[in-house]
Structure formats: C-alpha cells, structure tokens
C-alpha positions, 0 to 999 in steps of 0.5 A: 078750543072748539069754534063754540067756545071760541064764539063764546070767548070773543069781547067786544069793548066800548072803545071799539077794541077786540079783546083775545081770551083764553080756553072754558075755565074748568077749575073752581073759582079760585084757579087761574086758566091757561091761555090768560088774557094779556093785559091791554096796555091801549085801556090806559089814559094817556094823562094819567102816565108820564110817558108811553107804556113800555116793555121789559125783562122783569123777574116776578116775586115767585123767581119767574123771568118774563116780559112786563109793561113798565107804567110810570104813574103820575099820581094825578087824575088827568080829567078832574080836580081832586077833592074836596076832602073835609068840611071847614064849619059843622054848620056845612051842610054841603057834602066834601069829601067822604069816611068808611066805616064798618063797610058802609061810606059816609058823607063828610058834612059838618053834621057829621063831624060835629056828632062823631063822639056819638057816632063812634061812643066815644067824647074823645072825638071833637075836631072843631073849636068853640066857634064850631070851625073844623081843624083842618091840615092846611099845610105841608108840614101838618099834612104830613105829620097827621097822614100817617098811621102814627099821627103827630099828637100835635094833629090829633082831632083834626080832619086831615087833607093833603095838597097834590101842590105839596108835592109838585102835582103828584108823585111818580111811581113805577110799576112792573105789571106782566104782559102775561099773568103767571099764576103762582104755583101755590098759596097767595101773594099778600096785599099791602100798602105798596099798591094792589093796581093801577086804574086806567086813568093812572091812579094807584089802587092802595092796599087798605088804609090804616084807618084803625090807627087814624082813628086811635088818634081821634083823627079823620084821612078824608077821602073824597067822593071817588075814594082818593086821598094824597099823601107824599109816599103816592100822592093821589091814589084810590082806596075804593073804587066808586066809579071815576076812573074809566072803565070798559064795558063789556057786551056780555053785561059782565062787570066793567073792567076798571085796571090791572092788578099788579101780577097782571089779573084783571080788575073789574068792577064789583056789580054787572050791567044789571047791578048783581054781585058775582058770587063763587069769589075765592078769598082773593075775590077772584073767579074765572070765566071762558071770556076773561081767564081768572080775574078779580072783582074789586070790593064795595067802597065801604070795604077799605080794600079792592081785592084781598090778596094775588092769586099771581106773581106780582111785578114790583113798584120803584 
C-alpha cells in the first residue's frame, strides 16, 4: 500500500481509538478486501456482557479453523429501561411502543390500535373489549403462548409484551464472532433467527421477525421505540435499529459503526453524517471501501431485517 492510501486508510473514532484498515477495495461492492479490519472488542459496553470478552479456537460454518472472540451477552440494555410496548386503552393517545409494516414504522397509540381493521382490511382485527381496554399479555405463561409464530388461539387478538423479570433480567447467549472476517470462497451464508449481530451495547441483533405469522393471528409482537422486544429463546434483542445503542462515528462522516455481524463484518448505520443512503449494496447490503474493508449497512427500521445474508463464515451462538 503507498503512503496515500495509507493516509487515505487511517479512521480516527470518537471514543479516541485508532482504527487499522486494510488495502483500496478494488473489486465490485459485493467483494470482501484483503487485509480486513479486525473486529475491535474495546466497541463493546461493558454492561451489556457478562464477563470480558475473551478469545478462542473456533471452526467457522465453511470448515475454517481460526481465532474468535467469545461474547457472552446478557440479553439486557444496561443503560436504559426497556419499553413500553402496548398501549393499555384505545383512548391513549400517548405513544408505547411501536409495529412495522410494508417498511414504514408505526406508532402503537390506542388510535392505532383501535383502527387496525381498517388499517389491514380486515374485521377479524379487534384487540380490545367493549369497554375499550387493550388485551394485554401480562404474564409469563400469556407471554409465552402468544411470542410465538404459531400464536396460542387463547391469545389471539391481543398486543403481546414480555417481561425482562420472566426470565430473571435477561437471557445469556453465547456467541463466536472471528478476530478476523474470513470471506466465504462462494455463495452466501443465510440469515436467520439464530441472530445476525451483536450491538455494542450487548443487545442481539435478530434476524427478521415472523411478523407474517403473527399477524395471521390477529395478533400484534410490539416493539418498542429502539426496535426491541423479549422473549425467553433471546430475552431482549433488536429487529431494527432506530439509533439507541452506541455507535462510533467516523471522521470521514461516513456511517457510524453500530456492532459486528456474526462472520465478524462490520455493521454500520444505514445513512452517513449528512443523512444519505450508500448506494452499490450487494444483495447482502454490503460494499467495500479502502478504510473499512467489506462491510454492511444495516436496513430502515420499517425493513424487518438488518442485513440480508453473510458475505463471511459466521461463528456459532450456544
């Protein structure tokens, strides 16, 4: 690399650390660099994970053998309350928690629930009773028996919350995420509900939600306004990003850095310091730049979904 590329390649972040990158991309956007950046394990809140992030031997999904850092997760933000979720009245007209449909997102009013038969065309919609209080899970078991794709009939029509107190704060997970991304030498890993990444703040980042399946039951998996929601596989994890977890920025105004996906590739906000898009996304939402190496760009909120597949070879969650 000539010294121009390699004053070109040098990222100062906000928390005062200097970021190593590799060579000029000079493939198309879907095609991971050499000399990747190395996932920076100092990113992470402390809060957020049970214990230091630690390395280890790993064997990724394509059969390579290499180091990964171990993140034990403690499926709780550490810096905020989780919630609100669902509206108790349609009469609320305070805001709880929020829906996605058609990639737009939507405010849970009382309003909004009270017209979702009109909103979705159909008069099977109607989640509160004659007096106008919204049904609520508001128990483990009810909880439990509706955040499920095949929803309990017993809880159709109801707006479904969870409690992080169900399950004792949160839900541990472990994940391997490599030291160094190692591109898959063809095709695409698959996204799915296992996780896609984790957020510097320790909070997963899911693959999409079967909201499809909900919504055959007439039923609503609230979200709150930083995209989360709990159940007992994750306890509290991220289907959109809305900006709440920590972020590190970058002096070039390029989109923030938001955590790493699973094959270690790193996950960065969806619009730069002046509020455009990137453009040249592989079906991945990926490209690559001389700073950065290959990396993703996560989808709008609206999306139910970050990233569309792993241009690498994921570690594995316990």
């Amino acid at each position: 690399m000539n010294m121009q590329s390699k004053q070109r390649c040098l990222l100062f972040v906000t928390i005062g650390a200097l970021a190593a990158c590799g060579s000029d991309a000079t493939d198309g956007p879907d095609a991971p660099t050499d000399n990747q950046p190395a996932v920076d394990p100092a990113h992470f809140v402390a809060g957020g994970l049970k214990g230091a992030i630690t390395t280890t031997s790993c064997t990724l999904s394509g059969g390579t053998t290499t180091t990964c850092y171990k993140i034990v997760t403690v499926g709780a933000p550490s810096n905020r309350t989780v919630g609100p979720f669902c509206p108790t009245k349609i009469t609320d007209g305070s805001v709880a928690g929020m829906w996605i449909e058609g990639g737009k997102t939507y405010d849970l009013t009382g309003d909004f629930i009270a017209n979702l038969a009109t909103f979705y065309n159909d008069t099977k919609w109607k989640l509160y009773d004659a007096a106008g209080n919204i049904n609520v899970t508001n128990s483990q078991v009810a909880c439990e028996a509706a955040a499920r794709p095949d929803v309990d009939p017993a809880y159709q029509n109801y707006c479904v919350e969870c409690a992080l107190s169900y399950y004792g704060g949160g839900v541990e997970r472990t994940f391997l995420i490599p030291v160094n991304p190692v591109a898959r030498k063809s095709g695409t890993g698959s996204v799915g509900m296992g996780g896609v990444g984790v957020a510097f703040d320790g909070i997963v980042l899911d693959g999409p939600a079967p909201v499809t399946a909900i919504k055959a039951a007439h039923t609503i998996a609230a979200f709150d306004d930083c995209g989360g929601h709990i159940n007992a596989h994750a306890g509290y994890h991220y289907h959109a990003a809305t900006g709440c977890s920590p972020s590190v920025t970058a002096a070039d105004g390029h989109a923030a850095i938001i955590g790493y996906a699973l094959d270690g590739y790193g996950m960065y906000a969806l619009a730069d310091a002046s509020g455009a898009e990137p453009t040249g996304l592989d079906n991945c939402r990926g490209h690559s730049d001389g700073t950065r190496g290959y990396h993703y760009h996560v989808a709008s909120a609206g999306e139910n979904m970050f990233i569309g597949c792993f241009k690498g070879e994921q570690g594995t969650a316990n």
